[in-house]
N, C-alpha and C positions, 0 to 999 in steps of 0.2 A: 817404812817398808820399801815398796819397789819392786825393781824386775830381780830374778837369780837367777840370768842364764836366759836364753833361746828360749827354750824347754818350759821354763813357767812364765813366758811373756806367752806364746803358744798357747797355752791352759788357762792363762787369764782372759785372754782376747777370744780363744773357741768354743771354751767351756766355760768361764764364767761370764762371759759379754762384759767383760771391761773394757768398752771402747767406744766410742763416738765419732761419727764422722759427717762434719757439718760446712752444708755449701754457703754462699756467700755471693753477693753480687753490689756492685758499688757502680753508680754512675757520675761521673766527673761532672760537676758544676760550673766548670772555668777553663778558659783557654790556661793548659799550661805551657811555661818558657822551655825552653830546654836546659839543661844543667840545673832545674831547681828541686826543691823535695816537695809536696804538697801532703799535709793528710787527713787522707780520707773519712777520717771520723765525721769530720762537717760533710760528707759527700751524703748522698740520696741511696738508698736502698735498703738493702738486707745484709746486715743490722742497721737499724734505722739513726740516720741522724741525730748525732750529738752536736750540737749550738753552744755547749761550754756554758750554759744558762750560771747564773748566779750572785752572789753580792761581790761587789767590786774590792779587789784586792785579798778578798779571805778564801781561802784553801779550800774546795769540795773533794772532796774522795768520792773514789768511782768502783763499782763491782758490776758483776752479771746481774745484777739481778733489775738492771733499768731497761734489762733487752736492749742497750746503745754497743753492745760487743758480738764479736763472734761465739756465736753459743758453743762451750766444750762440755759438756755434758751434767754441769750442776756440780755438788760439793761430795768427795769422796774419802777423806779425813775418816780413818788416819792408813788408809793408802796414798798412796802419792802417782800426780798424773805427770805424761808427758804427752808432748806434740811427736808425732811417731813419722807422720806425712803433712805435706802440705804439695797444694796445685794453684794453679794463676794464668791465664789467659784472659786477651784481649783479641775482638774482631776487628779492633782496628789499627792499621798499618803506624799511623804515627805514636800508635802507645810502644813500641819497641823499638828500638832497645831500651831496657830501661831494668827500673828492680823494686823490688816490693821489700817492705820491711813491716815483720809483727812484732808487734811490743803488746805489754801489758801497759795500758791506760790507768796511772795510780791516781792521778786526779788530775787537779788545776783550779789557777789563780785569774779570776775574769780579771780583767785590766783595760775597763773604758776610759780613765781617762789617760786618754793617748796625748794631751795638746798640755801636761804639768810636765815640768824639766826639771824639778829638784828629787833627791832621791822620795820613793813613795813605800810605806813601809806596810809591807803583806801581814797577815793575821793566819796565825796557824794553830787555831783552838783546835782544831781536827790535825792528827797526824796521818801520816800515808801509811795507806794497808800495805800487807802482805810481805814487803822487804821493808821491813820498818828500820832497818838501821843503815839504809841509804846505798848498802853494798850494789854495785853496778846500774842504781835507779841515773836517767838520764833526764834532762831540760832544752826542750827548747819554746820558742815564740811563734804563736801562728796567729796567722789574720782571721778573726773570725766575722767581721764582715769587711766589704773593701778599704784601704786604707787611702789619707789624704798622699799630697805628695812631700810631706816632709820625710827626709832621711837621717830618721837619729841613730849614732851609737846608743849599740842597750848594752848597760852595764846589770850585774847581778851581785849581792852579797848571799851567800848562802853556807848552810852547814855543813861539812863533808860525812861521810860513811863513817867517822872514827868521832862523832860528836861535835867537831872542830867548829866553832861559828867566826864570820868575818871573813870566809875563804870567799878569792874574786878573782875572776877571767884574767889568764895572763897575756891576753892579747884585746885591742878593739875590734869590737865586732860591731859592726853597722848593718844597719836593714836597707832594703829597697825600695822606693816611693812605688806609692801605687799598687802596693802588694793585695792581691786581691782575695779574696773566702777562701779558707784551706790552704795557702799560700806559707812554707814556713819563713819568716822575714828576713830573714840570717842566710837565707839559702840561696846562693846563685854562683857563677863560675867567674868571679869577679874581686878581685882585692877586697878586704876586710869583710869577707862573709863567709861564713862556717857554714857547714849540712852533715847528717840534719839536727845535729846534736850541738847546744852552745860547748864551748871548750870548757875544758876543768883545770882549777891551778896545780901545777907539778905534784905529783903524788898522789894527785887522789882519786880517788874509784869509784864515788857516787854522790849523791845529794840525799840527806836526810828532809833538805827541808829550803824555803829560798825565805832569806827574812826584807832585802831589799829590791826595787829594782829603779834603773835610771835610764829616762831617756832625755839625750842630750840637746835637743829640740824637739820641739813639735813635730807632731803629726799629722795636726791639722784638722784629721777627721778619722773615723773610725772605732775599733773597740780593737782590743788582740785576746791571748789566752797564754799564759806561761806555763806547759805541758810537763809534767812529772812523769816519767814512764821508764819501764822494761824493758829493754830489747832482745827477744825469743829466736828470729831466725830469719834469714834473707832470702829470695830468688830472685833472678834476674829473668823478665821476658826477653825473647829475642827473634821470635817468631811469631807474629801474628794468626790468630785461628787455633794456635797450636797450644795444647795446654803444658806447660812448664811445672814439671815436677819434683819434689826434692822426698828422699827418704830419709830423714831423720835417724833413724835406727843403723841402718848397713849402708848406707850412700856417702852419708857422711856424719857419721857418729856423733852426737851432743845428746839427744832428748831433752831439749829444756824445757823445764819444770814450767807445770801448771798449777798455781796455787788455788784452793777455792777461794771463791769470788773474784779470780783474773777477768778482767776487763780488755778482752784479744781486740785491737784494731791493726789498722795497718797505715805506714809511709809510703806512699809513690813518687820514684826520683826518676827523673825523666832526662834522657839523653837528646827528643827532638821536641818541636815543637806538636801538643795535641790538640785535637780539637776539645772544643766542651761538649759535655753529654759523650764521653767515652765510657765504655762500659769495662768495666775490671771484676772478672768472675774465677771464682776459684772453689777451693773446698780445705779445709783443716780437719786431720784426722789426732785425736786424741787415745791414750791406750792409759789403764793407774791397774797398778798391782801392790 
């Protein structure tokens, strides 16, 4: 289904209350660097902390329904929803400039042991919801508790969006020692590190699935998460106190799609250094016709 025009998005959202609009508030657990991505799924608030809980190396699939996402209004099949608005503000000076990324959270592969150097081969009894054929789904690696200071290239094997298995990074991508909770490893403004998203080999347009991954020394210490997700829509703060706002529909045209059981978090890329315990509060407005 969907919108037909002005006119019956109007009549859905006045007269039929097709729409939801849900606030949000995360607060920063870690000094962050500047130039890095962090996200906030591991951070503290409303939606409550995601830990990435699970068995090492095997695939969890994630939906609304653990309360660990931004709530869009529950399952509305066989209408179809979109993200219509979205808002984002911080009180504090050193969170801007910066930018917010929503993705849909389709799962993830724990990965404690961080200190094996041969490839380690993931378990994918569970496939990933909602964009199951991998079209635009993206990957990357985050700290989910502090990490030691080793600095490995992470290498990846994985399936592309066209079924393809054996596809791999056309470039090394290395992490940063010390990377701390929420941290994504890959991310910083420094020779062989990608943000926030690891690279894809020429051609391809998403991940169905990751069957290996490698790191090239130890770690040392720690655990990580290798993140499966969606990317929905961007904003940039740039004024502190001020709420930052983006119209989806007439500002700047996409609507992307909200599937039932979307699992909404968010990436925070930072331009300066922040303190920890910053508070990032916004609101996601949802509309399905």
């Amino acid at each position: 289904m969907g919108f037909n025009g002005m006119d019956d998005f109007v009549n859905e959202v006045t007269t039929n209350a097709k729409t939801w609009r849900q606030p949000f508030n995360k607060l920063t657990g870690v000094v962050a660097t500047a130039g890095r991505a962090y996200d906030l799924t591991l951070a503290t608030g409303m939606p409550v902390q995601n830990l990435y809980a699970g068995t090492n190396l095997t695939f969890t699939a994630t939906s609304d329904t653990d309360g660990k996402g931004v709530w869009h209004g529950g399952n509305v099949s066989p209408d179809t929803k979109h993200i219509t608005n979205i808002g984002v503000m911080s009180t504090v000076a050193t969170a801007v400039p910066s930018f917010i990324e929503f993705v849909d959270v389709l799962g993830y592969y724990p990965l404690t042991t961080t200190t094996v150097t041969t490839a380690q081969t993931l378990v994918n009894t569970v496939t990933i919801p909602r964009y199951t054929d991998g079209a635009g789904v993206r990957a990357y690696v985050v700290a989910v508790g502090t990490i030691g200071a080793g600095t490995p290239n992470i290498s990846i094997s994985y399936t592309n969006q066209a079924g393809v298995a054996g596809r791999t990074m056309p470039v090394t991508v290395s992490a940063v020692t010390t990377a701390v909770q929420s941290h994504i490893v890959h991310s910083d403004p420094s020779a062989g590190k990608y943000f926030p998203y690891l690279p894809l080999q020429a051609g391809d347009t998403g991940i169905r699935s990751v069957q290996t991954v490698t790191l090239s020394a130890t770690m040392t210490s720690g655990s990580l998460a290798i993140v499966l997700c969606k990317p929905l829509a961007s904003l940039p703060l740039t004024t502190a106190g001020i709420m930052a706002e983006r119209n989806l529909m007439t500002q700047l045209p996409s609507l992307p799609r909200v599937y039932d059981g979307a699992n909404i978090n968010m990436l925070f890329v930072t331009a300066s250094a922040t303190a920890t315990a910053t508070p990032i509060m916004g609101y996601l407005e949802t509309a399905w016709g």
